[in-house]
C-alpha positions as CSV (number, residue, x, y, z in Angstrom):
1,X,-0.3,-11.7,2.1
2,X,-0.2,-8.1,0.5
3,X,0.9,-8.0,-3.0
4,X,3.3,-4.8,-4.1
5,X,2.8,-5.9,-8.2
6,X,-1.2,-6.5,-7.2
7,X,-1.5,-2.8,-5.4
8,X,0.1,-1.1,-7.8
9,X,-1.5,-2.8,-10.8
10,X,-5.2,-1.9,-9.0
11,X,-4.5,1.8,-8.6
12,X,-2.7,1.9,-12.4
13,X,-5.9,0.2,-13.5
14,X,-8.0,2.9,-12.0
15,X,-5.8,6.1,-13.1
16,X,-6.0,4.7,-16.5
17,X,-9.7,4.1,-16.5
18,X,-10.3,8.1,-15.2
19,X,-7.9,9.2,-17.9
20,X,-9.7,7.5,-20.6
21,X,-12.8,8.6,-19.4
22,X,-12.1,12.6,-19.7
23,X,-9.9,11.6,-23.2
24,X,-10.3,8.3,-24.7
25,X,-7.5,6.8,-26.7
26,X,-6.7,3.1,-28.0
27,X,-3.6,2.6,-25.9
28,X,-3.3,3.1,-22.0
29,X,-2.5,6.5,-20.2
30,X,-0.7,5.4,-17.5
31,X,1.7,2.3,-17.9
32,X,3.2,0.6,-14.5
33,X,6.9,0.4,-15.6
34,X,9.9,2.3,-16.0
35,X,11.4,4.7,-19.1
36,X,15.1,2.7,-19.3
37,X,15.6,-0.9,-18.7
38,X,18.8,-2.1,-17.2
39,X,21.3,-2.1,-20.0
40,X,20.7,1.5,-20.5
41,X,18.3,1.2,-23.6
42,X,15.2,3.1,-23.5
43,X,11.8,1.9,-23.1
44,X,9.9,2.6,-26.3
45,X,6.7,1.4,-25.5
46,X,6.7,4.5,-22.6
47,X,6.4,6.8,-25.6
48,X,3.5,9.5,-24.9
49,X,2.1,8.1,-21.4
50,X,2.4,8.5,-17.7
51,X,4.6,6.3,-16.3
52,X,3.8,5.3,-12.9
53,X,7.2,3.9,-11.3
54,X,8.2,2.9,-7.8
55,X,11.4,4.4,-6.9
56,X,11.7,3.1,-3.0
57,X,10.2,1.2,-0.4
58,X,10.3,2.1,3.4
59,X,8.6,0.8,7.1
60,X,5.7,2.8,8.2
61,X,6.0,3.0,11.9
62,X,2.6,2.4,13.4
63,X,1.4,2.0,17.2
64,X,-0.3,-1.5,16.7
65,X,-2.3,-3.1,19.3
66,X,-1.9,-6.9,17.7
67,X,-2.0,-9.7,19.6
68,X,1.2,-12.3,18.6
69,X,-1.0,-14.9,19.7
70,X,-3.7,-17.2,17.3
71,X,-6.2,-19.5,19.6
72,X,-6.3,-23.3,18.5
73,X,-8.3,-26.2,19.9
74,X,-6.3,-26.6,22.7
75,X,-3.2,-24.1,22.3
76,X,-2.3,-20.8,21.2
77,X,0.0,-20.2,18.0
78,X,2.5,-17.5,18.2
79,X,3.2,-15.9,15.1
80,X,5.1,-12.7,13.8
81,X,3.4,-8.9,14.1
82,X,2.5,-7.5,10.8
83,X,4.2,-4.8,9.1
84,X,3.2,-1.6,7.1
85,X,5.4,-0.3,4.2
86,X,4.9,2.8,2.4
87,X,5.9,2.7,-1.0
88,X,7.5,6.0,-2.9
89,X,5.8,6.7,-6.5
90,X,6.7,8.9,-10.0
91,X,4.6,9.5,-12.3
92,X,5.9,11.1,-15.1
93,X,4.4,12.7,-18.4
94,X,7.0,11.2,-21.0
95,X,5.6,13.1,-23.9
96,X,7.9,13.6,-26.9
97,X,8.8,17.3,-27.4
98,X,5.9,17.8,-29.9
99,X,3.6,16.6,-27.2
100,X,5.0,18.5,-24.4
101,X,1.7,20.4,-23.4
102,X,-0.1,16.8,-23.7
103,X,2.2,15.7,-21.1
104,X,1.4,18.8,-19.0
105,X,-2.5,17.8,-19.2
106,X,-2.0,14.6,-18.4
107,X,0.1,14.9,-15.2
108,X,-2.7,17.4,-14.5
109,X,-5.1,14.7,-14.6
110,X,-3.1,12.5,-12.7
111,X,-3.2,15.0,-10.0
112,X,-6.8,15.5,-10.0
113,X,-7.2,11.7,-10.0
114,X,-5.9,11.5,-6.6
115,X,-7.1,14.9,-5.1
116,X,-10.6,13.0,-6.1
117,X,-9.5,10.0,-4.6
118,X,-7.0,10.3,-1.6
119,X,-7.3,7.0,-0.6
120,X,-8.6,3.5,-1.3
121,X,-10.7,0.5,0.1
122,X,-12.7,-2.4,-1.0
123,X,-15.6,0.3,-1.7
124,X,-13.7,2.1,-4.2
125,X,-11.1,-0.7,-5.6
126,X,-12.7,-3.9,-4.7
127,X,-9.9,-5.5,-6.5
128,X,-7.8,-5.2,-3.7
129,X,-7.1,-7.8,-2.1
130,X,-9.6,-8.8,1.0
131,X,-6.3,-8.3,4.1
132,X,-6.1,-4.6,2.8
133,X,-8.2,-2.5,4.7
134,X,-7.1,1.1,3.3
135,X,-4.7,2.7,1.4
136,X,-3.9,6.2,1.5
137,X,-1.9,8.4,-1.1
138,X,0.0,11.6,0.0
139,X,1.4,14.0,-2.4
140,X,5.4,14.3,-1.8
141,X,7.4,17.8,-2.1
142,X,10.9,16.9,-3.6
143,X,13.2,19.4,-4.1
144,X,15.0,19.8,-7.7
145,X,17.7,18.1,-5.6
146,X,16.1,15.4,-4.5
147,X,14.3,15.3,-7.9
148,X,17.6,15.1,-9.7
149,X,18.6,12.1,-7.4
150,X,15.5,10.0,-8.3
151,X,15.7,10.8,-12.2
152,X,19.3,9.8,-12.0
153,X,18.7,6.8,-10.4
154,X,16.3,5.6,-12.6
155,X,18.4,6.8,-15.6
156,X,16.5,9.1,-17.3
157,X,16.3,13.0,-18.0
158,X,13.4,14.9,-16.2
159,X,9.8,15.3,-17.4
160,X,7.2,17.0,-15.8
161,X,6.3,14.8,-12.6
162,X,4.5,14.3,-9.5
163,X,5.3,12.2,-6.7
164,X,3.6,10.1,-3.8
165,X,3.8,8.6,-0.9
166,X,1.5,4.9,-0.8
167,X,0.9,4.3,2.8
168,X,0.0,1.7,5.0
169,X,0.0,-1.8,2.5
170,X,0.5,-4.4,5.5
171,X,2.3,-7.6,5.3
172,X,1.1,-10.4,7.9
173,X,1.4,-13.8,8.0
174,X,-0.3,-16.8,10.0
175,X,3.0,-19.2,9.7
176,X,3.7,-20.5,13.7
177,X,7.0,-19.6,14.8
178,X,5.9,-21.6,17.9
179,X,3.1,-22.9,20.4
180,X,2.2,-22.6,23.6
181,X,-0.3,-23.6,26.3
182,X,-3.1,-21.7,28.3
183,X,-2.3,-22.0,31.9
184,X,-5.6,-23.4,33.7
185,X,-6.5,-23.3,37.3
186,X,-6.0,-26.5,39.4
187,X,-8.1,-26.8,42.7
188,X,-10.2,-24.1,42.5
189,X,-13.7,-24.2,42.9
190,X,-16.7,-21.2,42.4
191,X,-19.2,-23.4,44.6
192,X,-19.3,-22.9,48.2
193,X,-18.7,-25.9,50.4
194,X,-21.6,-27.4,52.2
195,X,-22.3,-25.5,55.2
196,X,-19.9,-22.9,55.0
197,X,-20.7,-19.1,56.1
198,X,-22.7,-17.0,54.6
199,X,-20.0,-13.9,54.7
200,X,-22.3,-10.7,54.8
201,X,-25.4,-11.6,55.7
202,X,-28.1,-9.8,57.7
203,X,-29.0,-10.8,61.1
């Protein structure tokens, strides 16, 4: 099964690595957390890095052609149909205001990142896991209002930004919701009986 924490993790890991390699530095660029924790306090160890945040989670509707069905020895296995989620990312330059235009060069480099590398397979992240197949990232247009909405519900002021859409991380499992049983033929036979008619023939 598809792992959010494992996906995200694998395309932090790679951000980071193309960040340090244009500007290396002793800490990470890009952190996979988020700028306030819960009672309000901020996160200090956010300080001067991108911060890559998931801020929703949504159903991709697909046209699937999956069979519900697994063969066994004897019987099939009917299980559930898989499903895709899409999952909605910030990531935002939180540069202190002496390091604004670092902040602006590093959201530009987050950009560039993913302009570069639209989407994601065992080719170029083979630490994905084997039942993901590809990834794709898509750029999202929020309007200041719906920017506004996000920041306040993450509790924290805006910074520069830039937000995506993750597509297509499945969810499948093999557990057997039930069984059932190939219907065979009973009395039926491919060989002709002895000295039946040739249908057809030539005279």
């Amino acid at each position: 099964m598809s792992s959010i924490r494992g996906v995200l993790g694998v395309i932090r890991k790679l951000a980071n690595e193309y960040m340090q390699n244009l500007d290396h530095r002793g800490d990470d660029w890009v952190v996979l957390t988020s700028t306030m924790y819960h009672d309000g306090s901020v996160n200090d160890s956010t300080k001067d890095k991108v911060v890559m945040t998931l801020y929703n989670i949504t159903r991709e509707n697909v046209m699937s052609s999956y069979s519900p069905t697994i063969s066994g020895v004897d019987s099939l296995a009917i299980v559930q149909p898989p499903i895709y989620i899409d999952l909605h990312l910030m990531f935002m330059a939180n540069f202190a205001a002496g390091n604004y235009s670092d902040g602006l060069a590093a959201i530009s480099r987050i950009i560039s990142f993913f302009q570069q590398n639209p989407w994601f397979t065992q080719d170029n992240a083979p630490d994905l896991g084997p039942e993901i197949g590809k990834v794709t990232l898509e750029m999202s247009s929020l309007d200041p209002i719906d920017v506004n909405y996000v920041m306040s519900m993450l509790g924290t002021k805006y910074m520069p930004s830039v937000f995506y859409k993750l597509r297509m991380i499945p969810f499948a499992s093999t557990a057997m919701r039930a069984r059932t049983y190939p219907v065979s033929g009973a009395g039926i036979s491919e060989t002709p009986q002895s000295g039946s008619a040739q249908s057809g023939s030539v005279q």
